[in-house]
C-alpha positions, 0 to 999 in steps of 0.5 A: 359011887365014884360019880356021886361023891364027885358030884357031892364033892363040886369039884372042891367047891361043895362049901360054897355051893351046896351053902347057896343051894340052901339058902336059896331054898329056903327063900323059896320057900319063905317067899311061898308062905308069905305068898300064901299067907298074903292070898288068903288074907286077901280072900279073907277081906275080899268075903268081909266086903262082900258080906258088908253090901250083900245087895249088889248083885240082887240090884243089878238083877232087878235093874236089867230085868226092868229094862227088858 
């Protein structure tokens, strides 16, 4: 028990490191949600685009099948 209240302790300077510790994580995880956000937003954007030229795969198809 002796070790961990050493180690929870920081050798006296457990106020300014587990602070850090904290704020360091939550950035993390603020980074993580925006990261996230971001990618389905994209994704989101990505299936509109698609959407709006539904015929471009069904092209390109026709076009190499006329050239074999």
């Amino acid at each position: 028990m002796e070790a961990l209240s050493s180690f929870i302790a920081m050798g006296g300077y457990a106020g300014y490191v587990w602070p850090s510790y904290a704020v360091a994580f939550v950035l993390m995880v603020a980074i993580l949600i925006v990261s996230v956000r971001a990618a389905r937003s994209r994704e989101a954007e990505l299936d509109q685009l698609q959407q709006m030229r539904p015929n471009r795969k069904r092209r390109r198809a026709a076009q190499e099948s006329e050239a074999s």
